[in-house]
N, C-alpha and C positions, 0 to 999 in steps of 0.2 A: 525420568525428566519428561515433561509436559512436551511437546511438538507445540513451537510456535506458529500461529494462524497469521499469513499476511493475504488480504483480502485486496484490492486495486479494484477502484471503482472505474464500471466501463461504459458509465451512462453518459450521454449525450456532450453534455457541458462540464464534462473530465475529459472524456476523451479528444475534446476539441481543444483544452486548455493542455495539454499533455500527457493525459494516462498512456496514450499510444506507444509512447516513448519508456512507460513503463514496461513492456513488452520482454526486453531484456534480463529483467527479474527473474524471469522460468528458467534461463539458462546460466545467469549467474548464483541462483543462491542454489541450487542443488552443488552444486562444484566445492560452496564455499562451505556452504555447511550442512550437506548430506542431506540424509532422512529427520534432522532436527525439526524444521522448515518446511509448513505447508503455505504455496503462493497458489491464487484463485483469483481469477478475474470473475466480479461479479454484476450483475446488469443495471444496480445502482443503491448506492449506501447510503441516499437522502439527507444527504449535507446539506449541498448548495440550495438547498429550500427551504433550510433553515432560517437564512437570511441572503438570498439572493442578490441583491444588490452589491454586497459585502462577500461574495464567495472565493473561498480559496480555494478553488479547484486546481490542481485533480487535489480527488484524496484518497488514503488508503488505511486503511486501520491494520495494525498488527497487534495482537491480540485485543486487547481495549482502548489501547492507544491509536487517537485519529491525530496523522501524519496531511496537516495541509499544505498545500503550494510544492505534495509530494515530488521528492528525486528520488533517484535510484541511491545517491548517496545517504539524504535522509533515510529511506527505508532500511538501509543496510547499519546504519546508525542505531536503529531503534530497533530491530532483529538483534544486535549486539547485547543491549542494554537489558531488552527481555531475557536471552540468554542465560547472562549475567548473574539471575535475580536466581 
């Protein structure tokens, strides 16, 4: 089985809008789901300049899928689903 990639972006207007709070992640998905799961704060995944105005920061991609107006519960939602597959 593949190792899912979850990626939390740690740039500026994520981390102000919430990524900080994604923090938690490093400590909860190892517990929940071992070595399946790799979490990586990364120093920015160029979303919100997509359409700035319009941004749903934070965001976090897990594998291909971007996770906006990320939670921990979203992310752990969407770690399941890839799993899953």
């Amino acid at each position: 089985m593949k190792k899912v990639s979850v990626k939390v972006c740690l740039g500026t207007t994520c981390f102000v809008m919430g990524s900080a709070n994604l923090q938690e992640l490093i400590e909860i998905v190892p517990a929940k789901y071992g070595n399946k799961v790799d979490v990586s704060g990364v120093p920015c995944l160029g979303l919100c300049s997509v359409d700035w105005e319009f941004s749903k920061a934070p965001y976090v991609k897990v594998n291909n899928e971007v996770i906006k107006e990320a939670t921990v519960e979203k992310v752990l939602n969407e770690i399941d689903k890839q799993l899953a597959k």
